[in-house]
ROSE-4610 file (N, C-alpha, C; in Angstrom, 1 decimal, always signed):
// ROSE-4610
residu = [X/X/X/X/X/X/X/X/X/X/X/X/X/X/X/X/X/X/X/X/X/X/X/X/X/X/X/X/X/X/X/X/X/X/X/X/X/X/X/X/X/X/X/X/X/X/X/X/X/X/X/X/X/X/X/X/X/X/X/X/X/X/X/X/X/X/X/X/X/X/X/X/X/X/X/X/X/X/X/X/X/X/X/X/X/X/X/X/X/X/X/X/X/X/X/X/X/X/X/X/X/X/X/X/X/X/X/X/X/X/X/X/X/X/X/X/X/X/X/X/X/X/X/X/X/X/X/X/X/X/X/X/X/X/X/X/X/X/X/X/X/X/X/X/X/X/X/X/X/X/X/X/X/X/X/X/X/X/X/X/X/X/X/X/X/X/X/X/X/X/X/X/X/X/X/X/X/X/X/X/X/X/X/X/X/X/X/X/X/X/X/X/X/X/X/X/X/X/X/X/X/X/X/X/X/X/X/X/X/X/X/X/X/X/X/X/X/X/X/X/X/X/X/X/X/X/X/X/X/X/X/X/X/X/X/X/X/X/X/X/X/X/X/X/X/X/X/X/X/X/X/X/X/X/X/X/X/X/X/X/X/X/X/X/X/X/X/X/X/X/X/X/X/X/X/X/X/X/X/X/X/X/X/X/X/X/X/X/X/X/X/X/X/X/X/X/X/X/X/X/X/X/X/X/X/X/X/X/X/X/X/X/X/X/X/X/X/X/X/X/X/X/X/X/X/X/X/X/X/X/X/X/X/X/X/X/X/X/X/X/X/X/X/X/X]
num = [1/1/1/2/2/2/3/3/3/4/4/4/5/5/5/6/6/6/7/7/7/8/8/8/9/9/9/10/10/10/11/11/11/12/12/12/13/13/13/14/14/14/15/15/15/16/16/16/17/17/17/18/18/18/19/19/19/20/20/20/21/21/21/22/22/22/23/23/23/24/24/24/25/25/25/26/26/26/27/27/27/28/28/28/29/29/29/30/30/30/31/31/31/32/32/32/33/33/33/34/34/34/35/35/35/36/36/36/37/37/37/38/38/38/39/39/39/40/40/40/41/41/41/42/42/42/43/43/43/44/44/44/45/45/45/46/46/46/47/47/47/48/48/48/49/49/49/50/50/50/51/51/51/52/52/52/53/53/53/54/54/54/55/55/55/56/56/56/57/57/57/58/58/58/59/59/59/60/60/60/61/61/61/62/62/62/63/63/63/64/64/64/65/65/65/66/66/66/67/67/67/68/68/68/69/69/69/70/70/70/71/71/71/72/72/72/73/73/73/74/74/74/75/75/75/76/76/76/77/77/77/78/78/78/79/79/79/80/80/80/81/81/81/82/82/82/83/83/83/84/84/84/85/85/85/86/86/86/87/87/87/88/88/88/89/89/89/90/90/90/91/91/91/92/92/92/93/93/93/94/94/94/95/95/95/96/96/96/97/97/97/98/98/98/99/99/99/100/100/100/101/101/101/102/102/102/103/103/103/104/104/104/105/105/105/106/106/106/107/107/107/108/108/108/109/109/109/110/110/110/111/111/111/112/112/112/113/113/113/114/114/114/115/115/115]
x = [+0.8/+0.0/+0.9/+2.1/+2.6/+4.4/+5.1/+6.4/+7.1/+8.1/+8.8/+10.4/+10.3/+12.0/+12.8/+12.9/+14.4/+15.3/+15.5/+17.1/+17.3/+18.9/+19.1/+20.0/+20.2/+21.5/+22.9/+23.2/+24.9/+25.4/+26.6/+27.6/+27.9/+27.4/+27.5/+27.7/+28.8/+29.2/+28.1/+28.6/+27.8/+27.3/+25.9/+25.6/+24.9/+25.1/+24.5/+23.5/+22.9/+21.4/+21.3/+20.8/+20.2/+18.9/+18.3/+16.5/+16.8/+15.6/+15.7/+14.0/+14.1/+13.0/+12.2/+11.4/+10.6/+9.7/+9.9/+8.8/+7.9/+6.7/+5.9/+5.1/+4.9/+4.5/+3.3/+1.9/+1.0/-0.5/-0.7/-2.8/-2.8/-3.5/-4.1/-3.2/-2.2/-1.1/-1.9/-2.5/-3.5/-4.1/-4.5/-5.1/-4.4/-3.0/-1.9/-1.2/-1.4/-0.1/+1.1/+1.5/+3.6/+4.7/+5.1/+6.6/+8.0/+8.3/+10.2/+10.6/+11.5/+12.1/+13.3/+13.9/+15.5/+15.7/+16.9/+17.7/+19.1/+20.0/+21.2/+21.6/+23.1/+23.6/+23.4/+22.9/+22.8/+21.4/+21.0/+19.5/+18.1/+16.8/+15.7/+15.6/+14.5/+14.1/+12.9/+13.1/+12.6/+11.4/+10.4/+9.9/+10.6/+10.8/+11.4/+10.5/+9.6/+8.6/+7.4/+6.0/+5.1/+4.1/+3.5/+2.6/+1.7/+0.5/-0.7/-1.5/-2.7/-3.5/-4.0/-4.3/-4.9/-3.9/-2.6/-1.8/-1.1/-1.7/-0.9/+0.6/+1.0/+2.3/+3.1/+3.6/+4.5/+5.9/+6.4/+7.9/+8.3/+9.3/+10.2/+11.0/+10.5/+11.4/+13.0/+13.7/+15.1/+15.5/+14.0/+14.1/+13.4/+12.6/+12.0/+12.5/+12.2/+12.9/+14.1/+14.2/+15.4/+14.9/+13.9/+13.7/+12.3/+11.6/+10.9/+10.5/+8.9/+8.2/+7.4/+7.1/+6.5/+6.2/+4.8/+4.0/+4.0/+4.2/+3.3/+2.6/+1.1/+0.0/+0.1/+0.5/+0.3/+1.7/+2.9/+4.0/+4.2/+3.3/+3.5/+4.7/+5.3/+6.3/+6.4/+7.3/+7.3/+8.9/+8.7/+10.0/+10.5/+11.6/+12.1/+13.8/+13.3/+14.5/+14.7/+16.1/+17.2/+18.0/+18.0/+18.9/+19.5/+20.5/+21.3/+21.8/+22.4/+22.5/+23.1/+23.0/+24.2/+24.7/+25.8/+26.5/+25.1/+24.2/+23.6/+22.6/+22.0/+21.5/+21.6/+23.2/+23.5/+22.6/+22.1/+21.5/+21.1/+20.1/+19.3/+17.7/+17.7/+16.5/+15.7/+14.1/+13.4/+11.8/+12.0/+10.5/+8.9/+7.9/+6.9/+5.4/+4.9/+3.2/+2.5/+1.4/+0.4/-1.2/-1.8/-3.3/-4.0/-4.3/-5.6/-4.1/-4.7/-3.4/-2.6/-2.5/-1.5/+0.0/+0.8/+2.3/+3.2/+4.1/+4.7/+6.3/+7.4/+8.5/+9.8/+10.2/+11.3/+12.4/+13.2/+14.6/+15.7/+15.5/+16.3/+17.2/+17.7/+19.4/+19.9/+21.4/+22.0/+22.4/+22.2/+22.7/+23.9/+25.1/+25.6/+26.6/+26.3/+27.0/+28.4/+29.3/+30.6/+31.8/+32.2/+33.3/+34.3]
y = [-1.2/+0.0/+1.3/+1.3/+2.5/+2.0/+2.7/+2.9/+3.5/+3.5/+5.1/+4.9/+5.7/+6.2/+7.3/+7.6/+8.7/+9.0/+10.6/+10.4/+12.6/+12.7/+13.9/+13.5/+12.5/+12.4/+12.4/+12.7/+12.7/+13.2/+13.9/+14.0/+15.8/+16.0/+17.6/+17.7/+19.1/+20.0/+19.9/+20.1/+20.5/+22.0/+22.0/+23.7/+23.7/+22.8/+22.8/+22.7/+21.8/+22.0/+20.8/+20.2/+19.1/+19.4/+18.6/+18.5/+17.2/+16.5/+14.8/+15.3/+14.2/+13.6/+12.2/+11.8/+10.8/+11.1/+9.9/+10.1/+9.2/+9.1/+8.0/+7.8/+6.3/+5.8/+5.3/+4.8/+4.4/+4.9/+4.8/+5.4/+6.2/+6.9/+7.9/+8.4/+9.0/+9.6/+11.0/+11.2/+12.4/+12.2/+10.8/+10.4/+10.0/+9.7/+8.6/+9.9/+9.7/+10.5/+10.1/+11.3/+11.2/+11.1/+10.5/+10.7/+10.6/+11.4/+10.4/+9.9/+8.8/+8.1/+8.2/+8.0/+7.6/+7.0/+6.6/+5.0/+5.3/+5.4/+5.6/+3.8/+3.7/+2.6/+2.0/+1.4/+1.0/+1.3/+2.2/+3.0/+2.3/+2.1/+1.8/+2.8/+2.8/+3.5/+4.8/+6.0/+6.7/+7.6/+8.5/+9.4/+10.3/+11.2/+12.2/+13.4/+13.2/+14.1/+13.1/+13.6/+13.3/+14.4/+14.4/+15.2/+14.4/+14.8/+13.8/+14.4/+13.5/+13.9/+14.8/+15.4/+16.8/+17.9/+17.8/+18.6/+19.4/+18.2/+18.7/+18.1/+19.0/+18.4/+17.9/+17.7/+16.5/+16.4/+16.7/+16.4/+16.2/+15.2/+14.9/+16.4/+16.2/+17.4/+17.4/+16.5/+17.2/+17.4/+17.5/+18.7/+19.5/+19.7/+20.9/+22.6/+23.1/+24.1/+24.4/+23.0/+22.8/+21.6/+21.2/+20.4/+21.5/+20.9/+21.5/+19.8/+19.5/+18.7/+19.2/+18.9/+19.1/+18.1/+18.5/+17.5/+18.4/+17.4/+18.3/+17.3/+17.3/+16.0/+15.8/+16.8/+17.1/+16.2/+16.2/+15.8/+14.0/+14.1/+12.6/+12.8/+13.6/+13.5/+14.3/+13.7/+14.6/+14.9/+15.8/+16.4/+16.3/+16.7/+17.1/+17.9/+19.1/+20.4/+20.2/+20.1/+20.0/+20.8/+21.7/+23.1/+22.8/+23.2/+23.4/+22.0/+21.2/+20.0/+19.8/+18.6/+18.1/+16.7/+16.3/+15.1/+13.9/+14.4/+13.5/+12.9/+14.1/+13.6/+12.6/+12.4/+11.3/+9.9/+9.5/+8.3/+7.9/+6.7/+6.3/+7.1/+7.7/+8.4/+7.5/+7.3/+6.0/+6.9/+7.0/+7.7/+6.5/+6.6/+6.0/+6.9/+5.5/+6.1/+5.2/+5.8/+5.0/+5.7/+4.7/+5.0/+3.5/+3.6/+3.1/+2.1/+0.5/+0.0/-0.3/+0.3/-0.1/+1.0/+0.3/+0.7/+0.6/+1.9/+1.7/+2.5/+1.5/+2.1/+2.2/+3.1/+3.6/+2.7/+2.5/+1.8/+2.7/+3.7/+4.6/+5.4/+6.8/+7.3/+7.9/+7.6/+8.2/+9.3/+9.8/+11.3/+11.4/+11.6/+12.1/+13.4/+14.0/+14.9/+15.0/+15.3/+15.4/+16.0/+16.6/+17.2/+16.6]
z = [+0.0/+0.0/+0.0/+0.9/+0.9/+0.8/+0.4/+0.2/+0.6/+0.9/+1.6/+1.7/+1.6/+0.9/+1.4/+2.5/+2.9/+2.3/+2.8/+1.5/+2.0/+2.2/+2.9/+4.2/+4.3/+5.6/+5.3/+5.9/+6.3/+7.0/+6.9/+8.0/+8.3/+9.1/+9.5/+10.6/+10.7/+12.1/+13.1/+14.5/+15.4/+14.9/+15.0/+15.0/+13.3/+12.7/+11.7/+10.9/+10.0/+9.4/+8.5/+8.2/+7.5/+7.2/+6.0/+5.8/+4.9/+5.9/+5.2/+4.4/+3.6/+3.1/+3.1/+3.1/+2.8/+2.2/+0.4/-0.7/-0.5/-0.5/-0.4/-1.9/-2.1/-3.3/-2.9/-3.3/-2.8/-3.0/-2.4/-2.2/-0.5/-0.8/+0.8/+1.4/+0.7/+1.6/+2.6/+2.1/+2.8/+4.0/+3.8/+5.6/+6.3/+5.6/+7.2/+7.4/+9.3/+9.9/+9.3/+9.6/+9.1/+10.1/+10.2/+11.0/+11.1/+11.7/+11.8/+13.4/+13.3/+14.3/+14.6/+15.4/+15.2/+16.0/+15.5/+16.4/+16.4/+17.7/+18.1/+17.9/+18.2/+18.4/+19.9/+20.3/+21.8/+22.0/+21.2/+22.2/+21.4/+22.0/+21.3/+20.6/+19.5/+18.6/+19.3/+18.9/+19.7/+18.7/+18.8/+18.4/+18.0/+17.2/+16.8/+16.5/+15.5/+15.1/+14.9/+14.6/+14.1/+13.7/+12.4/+11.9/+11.4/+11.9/+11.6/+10.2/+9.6/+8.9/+8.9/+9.7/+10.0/+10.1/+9.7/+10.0/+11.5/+13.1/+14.2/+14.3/+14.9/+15.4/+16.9/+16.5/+17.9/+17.8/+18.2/+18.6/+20.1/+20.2/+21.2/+21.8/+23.0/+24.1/+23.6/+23.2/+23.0/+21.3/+20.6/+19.4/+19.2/+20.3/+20.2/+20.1/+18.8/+18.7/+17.9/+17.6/+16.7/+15.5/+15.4/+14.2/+13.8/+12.9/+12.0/+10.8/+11.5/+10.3/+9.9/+8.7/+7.6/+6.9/+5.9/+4.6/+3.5/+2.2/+1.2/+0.9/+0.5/+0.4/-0.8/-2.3/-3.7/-4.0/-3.0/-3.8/-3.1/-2.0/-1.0/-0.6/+0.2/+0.6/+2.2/+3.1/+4.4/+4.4/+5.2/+5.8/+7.0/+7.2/+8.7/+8.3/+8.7/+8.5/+10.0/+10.2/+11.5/+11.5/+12.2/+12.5/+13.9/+14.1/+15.6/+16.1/+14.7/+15.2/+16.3/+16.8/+18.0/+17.9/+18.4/+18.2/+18.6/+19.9/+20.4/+19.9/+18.6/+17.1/+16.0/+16.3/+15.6/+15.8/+14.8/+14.5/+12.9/+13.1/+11.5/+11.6/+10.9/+10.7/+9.9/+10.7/+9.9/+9.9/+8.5/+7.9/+8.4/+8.7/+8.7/+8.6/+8.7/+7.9/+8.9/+9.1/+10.3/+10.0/+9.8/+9.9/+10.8/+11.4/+12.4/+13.1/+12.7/+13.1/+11.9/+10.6/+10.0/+9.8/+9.8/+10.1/+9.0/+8.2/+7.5/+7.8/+7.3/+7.7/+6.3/+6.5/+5.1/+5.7/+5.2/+4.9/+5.9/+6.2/+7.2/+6.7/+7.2/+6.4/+7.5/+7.7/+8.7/+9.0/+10.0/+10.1/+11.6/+10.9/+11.7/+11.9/+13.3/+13.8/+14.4/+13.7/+14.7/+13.9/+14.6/+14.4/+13.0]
């Protein structure tokens, strides 16, 4: 039903800026919430952002203020612009799609922060 595809990671200074993407291929991209994840080495997988079908938003306390999600519904694609990176940022960034209980996850792209 849905596809998803990341792409916009790599390797940036502390203090810096990234904007990933996720393209989605499929039917109803309009009704499934959007999100991103991320996964450190050692750590579970955590919430990062979410923007729902209705267009609210949600982020995790230690990017608040410093990430920025976004949709476009016309192009099926979400965002996530990352300004003020930090090394503690480093992880696999994992796009997904969720409507009722179904669950979809992108392939992941890494982002890391460091010197």
């Amino acid at each position: 039903q849905v596809q998803l595809v990341e792409s916009g990671g790599g390797l940036v200074q502390p203090g810096g800026s990234l904007k990933l993407s996720c393209a989605a291929s499929g039917s109803g991209f309009s009704i499934y919430d959007m999100g991103w994840h991320r996964q450190a080495p050692g750590k579970q997988r955590e919430l990062v952002a979410v923007i729902t079908r209705g267009g609210r938003l949600n982020y995790a306390d230690s990017v608040k203020g410093r990430f920025t999600i976004s949709r476009d519904n016309f192009k099926n694609t979400v965002y996530l612009q990352m300004n003020s990176l930090k090394p503690e940022d480093t992880a696999v960034y994992y796009c997904y799609a969720q409507k009722t209980v179904a669950e979809y996850w992108g392939q992941g792209t890494q982002v890391t922060v460091s010197l």
